[in-house]
C-alpha positions as a printed NumPy array, in Angstrom:
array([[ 29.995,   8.208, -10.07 ],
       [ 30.936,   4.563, -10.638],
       [ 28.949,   1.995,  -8.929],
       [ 29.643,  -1.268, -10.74 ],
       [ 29.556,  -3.023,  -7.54 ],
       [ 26.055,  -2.254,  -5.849],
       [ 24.64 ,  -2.121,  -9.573],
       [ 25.474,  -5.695, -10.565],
       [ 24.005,  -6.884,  -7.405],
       [ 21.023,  -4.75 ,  -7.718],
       [ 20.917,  -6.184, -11.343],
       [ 21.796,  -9.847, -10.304],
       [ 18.759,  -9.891,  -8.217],
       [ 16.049,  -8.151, -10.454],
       [ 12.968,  -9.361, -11.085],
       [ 10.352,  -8.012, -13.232],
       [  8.17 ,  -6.725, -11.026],
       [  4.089,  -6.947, -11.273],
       [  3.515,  -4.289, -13.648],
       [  5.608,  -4.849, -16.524],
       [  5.575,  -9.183, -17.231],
       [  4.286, -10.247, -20.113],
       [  3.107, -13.917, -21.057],
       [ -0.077, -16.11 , -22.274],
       [ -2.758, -16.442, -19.914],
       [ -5.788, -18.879, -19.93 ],
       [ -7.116, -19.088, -23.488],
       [-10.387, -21.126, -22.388],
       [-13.961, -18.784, -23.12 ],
       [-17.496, -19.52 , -23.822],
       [-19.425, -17.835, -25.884],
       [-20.96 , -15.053, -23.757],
       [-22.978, -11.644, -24.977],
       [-22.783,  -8.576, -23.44 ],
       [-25.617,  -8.499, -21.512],
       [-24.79 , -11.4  , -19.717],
       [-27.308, -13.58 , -18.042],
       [-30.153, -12.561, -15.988],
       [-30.436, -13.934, -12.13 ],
       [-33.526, -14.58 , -10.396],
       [-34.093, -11.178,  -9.224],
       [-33.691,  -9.49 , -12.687],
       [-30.338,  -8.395, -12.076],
       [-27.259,  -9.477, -14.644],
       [-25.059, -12.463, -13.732],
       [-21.831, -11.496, -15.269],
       [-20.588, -14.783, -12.89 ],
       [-22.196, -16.825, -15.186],
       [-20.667, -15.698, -18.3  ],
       [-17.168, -15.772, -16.727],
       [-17.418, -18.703, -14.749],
       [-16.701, -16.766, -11.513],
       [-13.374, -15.784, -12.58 ],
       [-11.018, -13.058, -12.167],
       [ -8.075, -12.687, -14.829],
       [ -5.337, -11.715, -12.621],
       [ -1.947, -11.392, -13.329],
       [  1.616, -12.589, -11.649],
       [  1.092, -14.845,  -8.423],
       [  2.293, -12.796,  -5.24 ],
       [  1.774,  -9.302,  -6.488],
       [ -0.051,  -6.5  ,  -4.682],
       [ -3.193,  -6.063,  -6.564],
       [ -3.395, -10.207,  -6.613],
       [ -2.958, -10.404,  -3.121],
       [ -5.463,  -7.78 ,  -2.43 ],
       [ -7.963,  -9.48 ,  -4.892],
       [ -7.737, -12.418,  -2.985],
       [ -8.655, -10.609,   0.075],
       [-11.781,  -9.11 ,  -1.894],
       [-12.834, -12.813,  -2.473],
       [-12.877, -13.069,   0.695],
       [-13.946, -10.258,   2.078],
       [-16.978, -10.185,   0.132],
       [-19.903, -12.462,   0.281],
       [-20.564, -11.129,  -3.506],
       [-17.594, -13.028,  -4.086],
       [-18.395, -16.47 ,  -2.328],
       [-17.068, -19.125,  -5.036],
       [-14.878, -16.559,  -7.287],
       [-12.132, -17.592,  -8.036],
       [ -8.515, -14.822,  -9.122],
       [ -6.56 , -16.853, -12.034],
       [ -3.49 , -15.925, -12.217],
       [ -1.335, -15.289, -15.272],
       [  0.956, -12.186, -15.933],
       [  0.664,  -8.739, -16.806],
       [  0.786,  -8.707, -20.71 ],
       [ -1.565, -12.077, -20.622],
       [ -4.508, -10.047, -18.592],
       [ -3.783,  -7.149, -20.977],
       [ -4.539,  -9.451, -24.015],
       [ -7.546, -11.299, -22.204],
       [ -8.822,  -7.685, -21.542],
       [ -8.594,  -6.524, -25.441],
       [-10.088,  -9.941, -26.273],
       [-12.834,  -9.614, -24.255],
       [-13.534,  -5.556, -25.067],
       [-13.324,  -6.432, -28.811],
       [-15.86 ,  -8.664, -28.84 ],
       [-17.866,  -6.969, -26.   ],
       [-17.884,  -9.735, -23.583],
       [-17.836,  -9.402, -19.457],
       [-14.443,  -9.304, -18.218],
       [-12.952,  -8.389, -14.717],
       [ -9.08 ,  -8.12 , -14.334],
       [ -6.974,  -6.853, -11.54 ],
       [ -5.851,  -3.599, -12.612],
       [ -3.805,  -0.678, -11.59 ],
       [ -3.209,   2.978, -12.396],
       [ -1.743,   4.372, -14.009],
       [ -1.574,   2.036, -16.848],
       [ -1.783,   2.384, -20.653],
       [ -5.122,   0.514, -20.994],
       [ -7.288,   3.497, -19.148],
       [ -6.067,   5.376, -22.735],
       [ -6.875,   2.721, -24.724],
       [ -9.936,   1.202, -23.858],
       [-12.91 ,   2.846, -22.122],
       [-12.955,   1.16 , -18.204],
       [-14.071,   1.976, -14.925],
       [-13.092,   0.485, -11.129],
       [-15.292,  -1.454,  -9.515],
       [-16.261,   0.655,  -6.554],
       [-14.555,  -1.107,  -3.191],
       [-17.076,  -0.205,   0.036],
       [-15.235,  -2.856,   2.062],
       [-11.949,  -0.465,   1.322],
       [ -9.732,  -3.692,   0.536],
       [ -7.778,  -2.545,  -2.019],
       [ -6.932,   0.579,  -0.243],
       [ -7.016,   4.469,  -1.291],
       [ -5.501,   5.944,  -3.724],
       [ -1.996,   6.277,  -3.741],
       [  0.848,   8.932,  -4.477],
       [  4.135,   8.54 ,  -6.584],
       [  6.789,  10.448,  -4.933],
       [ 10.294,  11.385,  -5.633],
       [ 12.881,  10.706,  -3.114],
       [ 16.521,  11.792,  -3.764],
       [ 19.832,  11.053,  -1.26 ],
       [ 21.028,  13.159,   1.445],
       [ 23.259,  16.215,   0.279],
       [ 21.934,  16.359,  -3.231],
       [ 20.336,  20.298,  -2.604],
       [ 24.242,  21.325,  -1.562],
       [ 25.837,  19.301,  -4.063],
       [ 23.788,  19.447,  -6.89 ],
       [ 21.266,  22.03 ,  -6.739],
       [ 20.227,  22.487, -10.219],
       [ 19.438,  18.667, -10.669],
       [ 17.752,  18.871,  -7.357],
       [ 15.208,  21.181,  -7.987],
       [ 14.304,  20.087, -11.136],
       [ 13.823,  16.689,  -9.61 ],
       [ 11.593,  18.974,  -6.477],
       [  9.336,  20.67 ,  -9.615],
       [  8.903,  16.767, -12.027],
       [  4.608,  16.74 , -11.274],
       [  2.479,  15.708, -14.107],
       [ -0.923,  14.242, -14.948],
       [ -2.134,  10.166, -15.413],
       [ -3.262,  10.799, -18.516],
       [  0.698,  12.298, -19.223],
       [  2.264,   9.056, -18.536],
       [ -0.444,   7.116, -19.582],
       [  0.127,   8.609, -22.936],
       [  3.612,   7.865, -22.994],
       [  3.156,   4.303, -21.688],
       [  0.442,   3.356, -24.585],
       [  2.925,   4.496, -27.329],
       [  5.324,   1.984, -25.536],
       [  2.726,  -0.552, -25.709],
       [  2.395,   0.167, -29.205],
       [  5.648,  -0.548, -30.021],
       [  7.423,   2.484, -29.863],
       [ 10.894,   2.718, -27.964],
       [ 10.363,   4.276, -24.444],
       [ 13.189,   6.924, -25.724],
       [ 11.007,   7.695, -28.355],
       [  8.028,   7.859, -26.864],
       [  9.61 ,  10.25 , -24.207],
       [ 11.111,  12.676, -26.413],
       [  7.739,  12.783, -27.996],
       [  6.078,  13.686, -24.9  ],
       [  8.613,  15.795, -24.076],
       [  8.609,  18.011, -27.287],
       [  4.518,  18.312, -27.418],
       [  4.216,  19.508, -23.849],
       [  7.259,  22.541, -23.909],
       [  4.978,  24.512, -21.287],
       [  5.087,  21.28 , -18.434],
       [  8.948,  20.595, -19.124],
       [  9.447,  24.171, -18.342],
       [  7.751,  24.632, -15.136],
       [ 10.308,  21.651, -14.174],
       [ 13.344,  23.021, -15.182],
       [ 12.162,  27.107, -13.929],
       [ 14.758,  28.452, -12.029],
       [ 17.821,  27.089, -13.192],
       [ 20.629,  26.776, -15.272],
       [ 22.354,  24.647, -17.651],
       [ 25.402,  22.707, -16.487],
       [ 28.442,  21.414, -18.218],
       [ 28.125,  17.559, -18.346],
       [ 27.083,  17.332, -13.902],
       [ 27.139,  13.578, -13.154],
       [ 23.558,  12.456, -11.956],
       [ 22.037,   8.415, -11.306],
       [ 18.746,   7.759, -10.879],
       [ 17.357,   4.424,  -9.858],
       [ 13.942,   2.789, -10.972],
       [ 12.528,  -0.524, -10.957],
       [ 11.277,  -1.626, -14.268],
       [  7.8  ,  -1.522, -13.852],
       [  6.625,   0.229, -16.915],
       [  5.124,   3.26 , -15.144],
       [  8.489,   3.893, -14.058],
       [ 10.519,   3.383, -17.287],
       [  8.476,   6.052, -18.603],
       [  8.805,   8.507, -16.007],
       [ 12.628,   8.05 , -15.139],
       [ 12.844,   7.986, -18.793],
       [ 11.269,  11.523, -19.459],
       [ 12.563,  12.962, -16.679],
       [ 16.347,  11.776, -17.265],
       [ 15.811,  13.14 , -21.129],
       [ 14.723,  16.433, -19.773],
       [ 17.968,  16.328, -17.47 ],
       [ 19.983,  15.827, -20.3  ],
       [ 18.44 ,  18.823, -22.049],
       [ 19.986,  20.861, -19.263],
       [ 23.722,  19.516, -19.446],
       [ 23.426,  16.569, -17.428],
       [ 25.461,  13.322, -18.017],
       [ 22.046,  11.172, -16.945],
       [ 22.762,   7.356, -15.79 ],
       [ 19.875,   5.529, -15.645],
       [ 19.711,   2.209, -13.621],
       [ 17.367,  -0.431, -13.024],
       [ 17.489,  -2.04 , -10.159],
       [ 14.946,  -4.251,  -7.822],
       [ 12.669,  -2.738,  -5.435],
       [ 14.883,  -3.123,  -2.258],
       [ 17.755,  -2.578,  -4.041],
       [ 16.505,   0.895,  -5.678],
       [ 15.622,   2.422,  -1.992],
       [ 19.041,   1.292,  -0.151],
       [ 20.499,   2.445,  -3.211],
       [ 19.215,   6.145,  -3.026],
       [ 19.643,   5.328,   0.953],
       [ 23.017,   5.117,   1.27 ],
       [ 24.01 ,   7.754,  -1.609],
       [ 24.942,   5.21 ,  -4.556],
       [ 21.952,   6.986,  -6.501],
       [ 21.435,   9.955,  -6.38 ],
       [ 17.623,   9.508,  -6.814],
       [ 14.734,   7.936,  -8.151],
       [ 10.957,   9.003,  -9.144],
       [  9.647,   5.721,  -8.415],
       [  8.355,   5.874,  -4.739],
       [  4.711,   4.06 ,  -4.632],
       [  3.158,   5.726,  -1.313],
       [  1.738,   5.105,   1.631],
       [  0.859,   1.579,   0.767],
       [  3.298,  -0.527,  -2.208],
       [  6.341,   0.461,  -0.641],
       [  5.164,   0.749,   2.992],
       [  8.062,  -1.631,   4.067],
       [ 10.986,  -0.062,   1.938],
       [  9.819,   3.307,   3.11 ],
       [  9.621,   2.234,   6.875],
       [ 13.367,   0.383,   6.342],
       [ 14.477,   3.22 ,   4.226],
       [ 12.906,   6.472,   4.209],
       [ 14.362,   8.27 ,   7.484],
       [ 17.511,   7.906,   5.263],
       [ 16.578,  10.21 ,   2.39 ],
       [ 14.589,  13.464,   1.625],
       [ 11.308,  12.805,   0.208],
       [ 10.483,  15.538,  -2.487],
       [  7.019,  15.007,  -2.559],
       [  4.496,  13.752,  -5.31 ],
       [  5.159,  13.415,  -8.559],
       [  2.11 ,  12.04 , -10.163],
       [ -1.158,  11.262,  -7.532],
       [ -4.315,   9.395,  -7.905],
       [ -2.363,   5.919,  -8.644],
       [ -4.639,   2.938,  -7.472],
       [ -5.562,  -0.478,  -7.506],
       [ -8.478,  -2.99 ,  -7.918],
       [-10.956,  -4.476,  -9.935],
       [-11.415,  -3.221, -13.556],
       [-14.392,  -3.409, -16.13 ],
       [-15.121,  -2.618, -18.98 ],
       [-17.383,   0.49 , -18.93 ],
       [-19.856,  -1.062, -21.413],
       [-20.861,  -3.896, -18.57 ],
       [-23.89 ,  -2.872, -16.142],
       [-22.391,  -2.974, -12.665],
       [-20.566,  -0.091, -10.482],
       [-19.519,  -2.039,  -7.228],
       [-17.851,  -5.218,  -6.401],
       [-21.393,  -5.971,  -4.507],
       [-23.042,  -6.018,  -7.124],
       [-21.577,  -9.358,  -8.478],
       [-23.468, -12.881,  -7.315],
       [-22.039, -15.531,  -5.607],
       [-21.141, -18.755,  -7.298],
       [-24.212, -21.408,  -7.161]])
């Protein structure tokens, strides 16, 4: 399938989405220990130490939006303030911090390499602003179980752990080309690439698209998944694509699918505009989630137990 036409647009008007920016972020700290600094009633005032800040990342994306909220929301929160930067700066800011064991909170999400790199924990939400967990589904066009059954049902059987991509996004981080890191996955876990691919047969160069937006939880998946395609005789296109664009895309059969379907809440809208239009093939990866993130070494569980700015 050609599709110059709808793929230049989709290209033309693709922006790199929340999860995947990278740039510098505020470079200003005091010197702070790891205790942090004791309030009135005994308890630790990590506000203090961080000058009631949350490193955030892109303005306008979810998790800052929801942050936000949770300032708020949250009389914990009264005189916090979320600084915004980008992805790769609160990354850096986080491994800053961890390295030299100081109090940090970012806005994080999962799955996300840092959860294999670094030992953190949510902040537990009791207010329920940033929402419950979420699923990432697969969602394929109309007519791809008659015309292409083999690709379809591999597509219907792709399920696999946090900790799977996780892995795979963490050797990206490191440096290692996402093809790379793929086919590494790919070869050390033989027994999960077959339960996708049970049940059918090798074709003879079968045309099949897939659409993701370049967030890097979905380069990795649509990554290891189109490799594992390929394994089986497919000619694999991959094609990157903004977030609107990726759904009408599948939509109105221009791809044939994608694996990058953030449910019920990131793509609420695109699935509401969009969904009645394609078959949804269910989760591929669940427990993906949003909020505040710690390092586990600090002494609070819940976003009440932070103290208000003086």
């Amino acid at each position: 399938m050609k599709k110059a036409q709808w793929r230049k647009l989709g290209l033309a008007f693709a922006v790199t989405p929340m999860m995947l920016l990278a740039a510098c972020g505020d470079d200003s700290s005091e010197e702070s220990t790891d205790e942090g600094t004791a309030s009135d009633s005994g308890e630790v005032n990590y506000g203090e130490e961080m000058d009631y800040k949350i490193t955030g990342i892109e303005p306008g994306a979810g998790v800052v939006a929801a942050s936000e909220q949770a300032v708020e929301d949250y009389d914990s929160l009264a005189g916090w303030e979320v600084v915004t930067s980008s992805s790769g700066a609160m990354a850096t800011e986080l491994g800053e911090a961890i390295d030299n064991e100081e109090p940090i909170i970012v806005t994080g999400w999962s799955p996300h390499w840092k959860f294999q790199k670094y030992d953190l924990k949510y902040l537990e939400d009791p207010n329920g602003v940033f929402g419950d967990a979420e699923t990432i589904n697969t969602m394929v066009r109309e007519g791809l179980e008659e015309e292409n059954p083999e690709a379809y049902t591999i597509l219907d059987q792709f399920y696999w752990e946090t900790a799977d991509i996780e892995s795979v996004m963490l050797e990206v981080s490191n440096g290692t080309a996402v093809e790379d890191a793929a086919a590494a996955w790919i070869e050390e876990n033989s027994d999960r690439v077959a339960e996708w691919t049970e049940g059918t047969e090798a074709v003879d160069g079968t045309e099949i698209e897939l659409a993701y937006v370049e967030w890097d939880t979905e380069v990795a998946s649509t990554t290891v998944i189109g490799q594992v395609l390929e394994a089986q005789g497919f000619d694999v296109t991959l094609t990157p694509l903004d977030n609107a664009v990726m759904w009408s895309a599948v939509a109105e059969g221009q791809a044939d699918g994608m694996v990058a379907a953030w449910l019920p809440g990131t793509h609420a809208s695109q699935f509401e505009t969009y969904g009645a239009d394609m078959v949804d093939l269910g989760e591929n990866l669940e427990g993906a989630k949003i909020g505040f993130v710690v390092p586990s070494y600090m002494d609070i569980d819940s976003i009440e137990d932070l103290t208000p700015a003086e």
